[in-house]
C-alpha positions in Angstrom: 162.8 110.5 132.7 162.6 108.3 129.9 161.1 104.8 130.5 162.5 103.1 126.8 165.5 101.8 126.0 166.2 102.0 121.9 166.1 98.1 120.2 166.5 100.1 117.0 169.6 101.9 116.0 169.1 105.5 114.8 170.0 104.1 111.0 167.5 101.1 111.8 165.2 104.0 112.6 165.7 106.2 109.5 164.6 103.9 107.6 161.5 103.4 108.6 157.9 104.8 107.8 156.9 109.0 108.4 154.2 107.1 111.0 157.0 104.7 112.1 159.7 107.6 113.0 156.9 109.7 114.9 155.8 106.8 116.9 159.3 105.6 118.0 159.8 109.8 118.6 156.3 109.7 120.8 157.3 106.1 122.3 158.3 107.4 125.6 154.8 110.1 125.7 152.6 106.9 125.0 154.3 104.8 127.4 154.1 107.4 130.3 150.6 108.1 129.5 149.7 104.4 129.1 150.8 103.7 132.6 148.7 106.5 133.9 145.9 105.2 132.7 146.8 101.3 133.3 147.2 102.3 137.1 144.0 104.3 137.0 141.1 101.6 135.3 143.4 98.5 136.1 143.2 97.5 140.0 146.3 95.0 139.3 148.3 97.5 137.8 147.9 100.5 140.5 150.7 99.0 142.9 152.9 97.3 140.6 156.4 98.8 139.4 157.3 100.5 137.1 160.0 98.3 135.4 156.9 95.4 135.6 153.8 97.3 134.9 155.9 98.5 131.5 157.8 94.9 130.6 157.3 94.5 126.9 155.5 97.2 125.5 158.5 99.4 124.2 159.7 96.8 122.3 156.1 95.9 121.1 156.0 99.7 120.3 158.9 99.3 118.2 157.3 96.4 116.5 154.5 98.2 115.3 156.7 100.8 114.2 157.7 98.5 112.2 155.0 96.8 110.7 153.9 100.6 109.7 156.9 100.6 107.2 155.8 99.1 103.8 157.8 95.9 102.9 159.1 94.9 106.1 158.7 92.2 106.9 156.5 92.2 109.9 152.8 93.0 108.4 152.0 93.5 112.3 153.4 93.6 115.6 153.3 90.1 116.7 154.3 88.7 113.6 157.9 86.7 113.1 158.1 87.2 117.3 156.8 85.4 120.6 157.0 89.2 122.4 153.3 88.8 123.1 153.0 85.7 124.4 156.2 86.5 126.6 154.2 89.8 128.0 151.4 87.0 128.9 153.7 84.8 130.7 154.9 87.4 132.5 151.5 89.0 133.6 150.2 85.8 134.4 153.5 84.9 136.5 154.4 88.8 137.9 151.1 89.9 138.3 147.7 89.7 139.9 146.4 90.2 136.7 143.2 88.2 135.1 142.5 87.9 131.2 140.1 90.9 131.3 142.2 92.9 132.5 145.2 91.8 130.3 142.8 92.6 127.2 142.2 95.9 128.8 145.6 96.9 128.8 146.1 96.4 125.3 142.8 98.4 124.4 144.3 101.1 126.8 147.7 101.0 124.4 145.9 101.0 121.2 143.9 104.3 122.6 146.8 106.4 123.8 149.0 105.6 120.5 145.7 107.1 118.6 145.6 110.1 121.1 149.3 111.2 121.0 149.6 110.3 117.7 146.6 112.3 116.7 148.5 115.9 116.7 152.0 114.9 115.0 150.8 112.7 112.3 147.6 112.1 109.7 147.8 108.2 109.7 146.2 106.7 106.8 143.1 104.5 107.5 145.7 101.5 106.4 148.3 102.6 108.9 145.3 102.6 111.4 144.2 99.2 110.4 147.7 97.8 110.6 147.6 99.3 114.5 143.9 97.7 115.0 145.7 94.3 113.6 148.7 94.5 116.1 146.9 95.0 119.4 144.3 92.7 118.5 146.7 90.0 117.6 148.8 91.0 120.5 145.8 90.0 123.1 145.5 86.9 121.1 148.8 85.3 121.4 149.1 87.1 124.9 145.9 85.8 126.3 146.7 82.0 124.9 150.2 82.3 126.7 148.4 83.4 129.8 146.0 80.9 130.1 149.0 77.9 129.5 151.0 79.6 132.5 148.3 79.9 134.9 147.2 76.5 133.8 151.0 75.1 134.5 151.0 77.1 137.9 147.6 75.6 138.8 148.9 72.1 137.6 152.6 72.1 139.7 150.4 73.4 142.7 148.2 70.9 142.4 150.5 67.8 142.4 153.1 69.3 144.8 150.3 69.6 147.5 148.3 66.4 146.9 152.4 64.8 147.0 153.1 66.7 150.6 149.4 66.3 151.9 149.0 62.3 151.3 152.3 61.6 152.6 151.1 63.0 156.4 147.7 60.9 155.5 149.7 58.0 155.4 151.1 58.3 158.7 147.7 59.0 160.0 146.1 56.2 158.2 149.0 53.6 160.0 149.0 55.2 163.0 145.1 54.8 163.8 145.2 51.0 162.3 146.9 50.8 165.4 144.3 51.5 168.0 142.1 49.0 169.0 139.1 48.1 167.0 136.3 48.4 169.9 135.1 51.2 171.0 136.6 53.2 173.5 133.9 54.4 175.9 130.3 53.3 177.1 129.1 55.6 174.5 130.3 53.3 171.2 132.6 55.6 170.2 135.5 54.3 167.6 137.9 56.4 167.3 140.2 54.3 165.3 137.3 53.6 162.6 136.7 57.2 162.7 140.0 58.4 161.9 140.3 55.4 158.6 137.1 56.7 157.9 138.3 61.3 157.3 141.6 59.3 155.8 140.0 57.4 153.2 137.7 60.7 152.3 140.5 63.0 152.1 142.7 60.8 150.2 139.3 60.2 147.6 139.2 64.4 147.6 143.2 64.5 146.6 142.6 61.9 144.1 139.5 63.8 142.6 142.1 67.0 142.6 143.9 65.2 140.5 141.7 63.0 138.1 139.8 67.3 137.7 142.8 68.5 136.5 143.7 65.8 134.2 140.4 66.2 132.7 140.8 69.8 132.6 143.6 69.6 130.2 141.9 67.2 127.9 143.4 63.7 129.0 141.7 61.0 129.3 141.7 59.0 132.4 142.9 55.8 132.3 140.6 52.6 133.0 140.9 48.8 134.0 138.1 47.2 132.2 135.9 44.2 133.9 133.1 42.5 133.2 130.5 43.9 135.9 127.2 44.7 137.1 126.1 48.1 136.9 123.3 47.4 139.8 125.7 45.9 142.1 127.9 49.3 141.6 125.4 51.1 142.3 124.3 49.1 145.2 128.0 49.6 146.5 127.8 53.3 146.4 124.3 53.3 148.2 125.9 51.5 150.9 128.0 54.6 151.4 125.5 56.6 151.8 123.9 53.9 154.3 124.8 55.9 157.4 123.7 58.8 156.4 120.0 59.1 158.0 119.2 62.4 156.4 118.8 61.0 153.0 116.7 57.8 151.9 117.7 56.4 148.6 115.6 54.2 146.1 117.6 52.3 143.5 114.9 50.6 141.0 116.2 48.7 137.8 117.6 45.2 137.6 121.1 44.1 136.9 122.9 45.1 133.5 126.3 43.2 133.0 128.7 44.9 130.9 132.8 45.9 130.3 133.5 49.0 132.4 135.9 50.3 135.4 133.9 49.0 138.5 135.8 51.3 140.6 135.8 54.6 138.5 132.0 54.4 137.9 131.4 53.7 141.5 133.4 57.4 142.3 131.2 58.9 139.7 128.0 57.7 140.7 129.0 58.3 144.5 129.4 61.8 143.2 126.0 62.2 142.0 124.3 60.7 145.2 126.7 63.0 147.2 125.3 65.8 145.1 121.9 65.0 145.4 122.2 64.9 149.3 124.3 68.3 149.5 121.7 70.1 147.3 118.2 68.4 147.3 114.8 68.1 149.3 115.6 65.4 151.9 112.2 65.3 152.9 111.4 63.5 149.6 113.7 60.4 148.4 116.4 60.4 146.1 115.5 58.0 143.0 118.5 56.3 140.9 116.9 54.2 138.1 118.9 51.8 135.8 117.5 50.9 132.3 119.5 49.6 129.4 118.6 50.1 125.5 120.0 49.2 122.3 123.5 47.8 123.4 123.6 51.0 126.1 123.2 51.7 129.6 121.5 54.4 131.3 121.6 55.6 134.9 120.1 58.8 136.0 120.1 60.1 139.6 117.0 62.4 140.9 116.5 64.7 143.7 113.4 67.1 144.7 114.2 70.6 145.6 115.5 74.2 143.9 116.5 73.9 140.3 119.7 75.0 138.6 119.1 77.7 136.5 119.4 77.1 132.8 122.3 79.5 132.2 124.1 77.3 134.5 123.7 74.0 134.1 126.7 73.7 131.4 128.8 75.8 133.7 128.6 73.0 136.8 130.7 70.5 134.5 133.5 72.6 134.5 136.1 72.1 137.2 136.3 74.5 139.9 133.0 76.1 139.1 129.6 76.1 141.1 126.1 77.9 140.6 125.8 81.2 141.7 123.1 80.4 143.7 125.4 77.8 145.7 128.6 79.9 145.8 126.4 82.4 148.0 125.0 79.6 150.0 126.6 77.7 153.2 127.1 74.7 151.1 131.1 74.5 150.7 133.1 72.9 147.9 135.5 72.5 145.5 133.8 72.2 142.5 135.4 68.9 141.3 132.5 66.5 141.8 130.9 67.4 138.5 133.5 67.4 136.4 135.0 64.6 137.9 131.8 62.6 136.8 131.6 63.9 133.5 135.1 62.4 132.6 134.5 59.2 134.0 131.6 58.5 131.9 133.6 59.9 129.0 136.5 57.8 129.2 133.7 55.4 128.8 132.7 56.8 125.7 129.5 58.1 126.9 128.1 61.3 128.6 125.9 63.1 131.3 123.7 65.7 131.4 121.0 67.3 133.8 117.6 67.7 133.2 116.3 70.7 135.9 113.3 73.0 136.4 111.2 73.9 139.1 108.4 71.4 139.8 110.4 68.8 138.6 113.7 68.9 140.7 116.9 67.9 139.0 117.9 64.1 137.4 121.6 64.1 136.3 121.8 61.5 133.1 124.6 59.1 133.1 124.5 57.3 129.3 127.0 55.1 128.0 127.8 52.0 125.9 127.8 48.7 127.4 130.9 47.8 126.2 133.2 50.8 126.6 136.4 49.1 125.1 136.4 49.8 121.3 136.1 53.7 122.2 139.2 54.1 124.1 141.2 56.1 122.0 138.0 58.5 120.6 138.9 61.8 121.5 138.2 64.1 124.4 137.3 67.6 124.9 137.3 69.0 128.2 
């Protein structure tokens, strides 16, 4: 049974190219044997149906009819039409699809029209290269529109759970203010600080979440400006680290006063710390050392222990990526920390980056102006 239906009307039709009429007459052959193929090198597509795995194409088909006609006015398939970056949207919305897999499917379609085509037709290396042109330009516009849906998707999950999740948080949070502040058994166990304690770190995760996938999408974060010491933040995120006896932390570097966000540069060098504990040596210390230069500021955290490979160490910035190396070990996380840092310190108008190799261990960078204010509205690109 026939999978098309006709866009084109038969006198629509006649008028088209010798190439143009044989593909529309084939249509329904390369469809068929597209979907064969699609459900036999594409894991997505093997249990999707029919009216789904097919969506688009026969009208894309027609397009490219077409564009094979000389003066219409569609030099290829995409052209003068948003088809392809509907078939995108869909995949990305209908489908278990990923972007290689998307591209696939349009180098599978390009193959079979060459392969049925092959014995009806002699197409003319310029009829070839306006078929090249289509499906290339089709996994252009189709991948863009992809990557905005999922990033959408991502985006309204995102903010509808950190919404439903903080609101129970809350209730937590006033509920175990209401225990009583000494401990509760011989033992000097607080219950009631213990609870504030998961509350406050699980609201600080959501509110990463979010701040990760504003960065993601190129925004900047938005900062209160103060004048402040940089030693005394860093003092303030040490502390948090104070009851954690696996790590010992030396700070060296006196106090630099400047205009920054006290609180935002606190999160990102808590990040860094956090980092260090999670992934470094603690058998030897981790070393933060402040210096200033030239009007700028520079703090740069160090930990002993397994380097980050050197294909990787652009990757890490990236929300919602780790290393390879800590993906397969027991170390869990989210991937934000990183990232998180990196657009703090450019919302400050300066940057970070990791120096790591074995020997050496790993120092992550932090260097930025010491007035951040004039740079607010520079651009961003992550």
């Amino acid at each position: 049974m026939p999978i098309s239906t006709d866009r084109l009307s038969d006198s629509e039709i006649s008028k088209l190219s010798p190439a143009g009429q044989t593909l529309i007459k084939l249509r329904d052959r390369i469809e068929k044997k597209w979907a064969e193929k699609a459900r036999q090198e594409l894991k997505s597509a093997a249990d999707l149906d029919t009216p789904i795995l097919i969506e688009t194409f026969p009208g894309y088909l027609e397009n490219i009819a077409e564009s094979l006609t000389p003066n219409y006015p569609r030099s290829n398939a995409s052209e003068l039409t948003t088809i392809a970056q509907e078939h995108g949207g869909e995949r990305a919305r209908l489908s278990s699809f990923d972007l290689d897999q998307l591209i696939t499917e349009y180098h599978l379609l390009r193959d079979t029209i060459f392969e049925v085509m092959e014995g009806e037709i002699n197409l003319s290396a310029e009829e070839k290269a306006i078929i090249e042109s289509s499906i290339n330009m089709g996994i252009r516009e189709a991948v863009t529109a992809f990557a905005l849906v999922q990033n959408n998707i991502r985006e309204q999950f995102i903010a509808t759970l950190s919404h439903d999740m903080r609101q129970p948080l809350n209730t937590i949070s006033m509920a175990a203010q209401m225990l009583p502040e000494e401990p509760v058994d011989d033992d000097g166990f607080d219950a009631r600080t213990m609870i504030l304690n998961a509350v406050r770190k699980a609201d600080a995760l959501i509110q990463n979440l979010l701040d990760a996938t504003l960065i993601k999408t190129g925004q900047r974060l938005q900062l209160e400006f103060s004048e402040c010491d940089m030693r005394q933040i860093i003092d303030e995120s040490v502390k948090e680290h104070a009851l954690d006896q696996k790590a010992r932390i030396e700070v060296h570097g006196e106090s630099v006063i400047g205009q920054w966000s006290p609180r935002e540069l606190e999160r990102a060098i808590d990040n860094l710390i956090t980092n260090a504990i999670k992934y470094g040596d603690l058998s030897q210390p981790i070393r933060i050392n402040l210096t200033e230069y030239s009007g700028r500021v520079m703090v740069s955290v160090h930990n002993e222990g397994k380097p980050i490979p050197a294909d990787e160490q652009e990757t890490i910035f990236q929300a919602f990526r780790r290393s390879q190396a800590v993906q397969k070990g027991d170390k869990k996380g989210w991937g934000l920390g990183l990232p998180l840092v990196r657009g703090i310190v450019e919302a400050h108008a300066g940057s970070v980056h990791v120096d790591s190799s074995e020997g050496r261990g790993t120092t992550f960078i932090i260097d930025m102006p010491k007035d951040a204010r004039p740079y607010q509205n520079a651009p961003v690109l992550h």
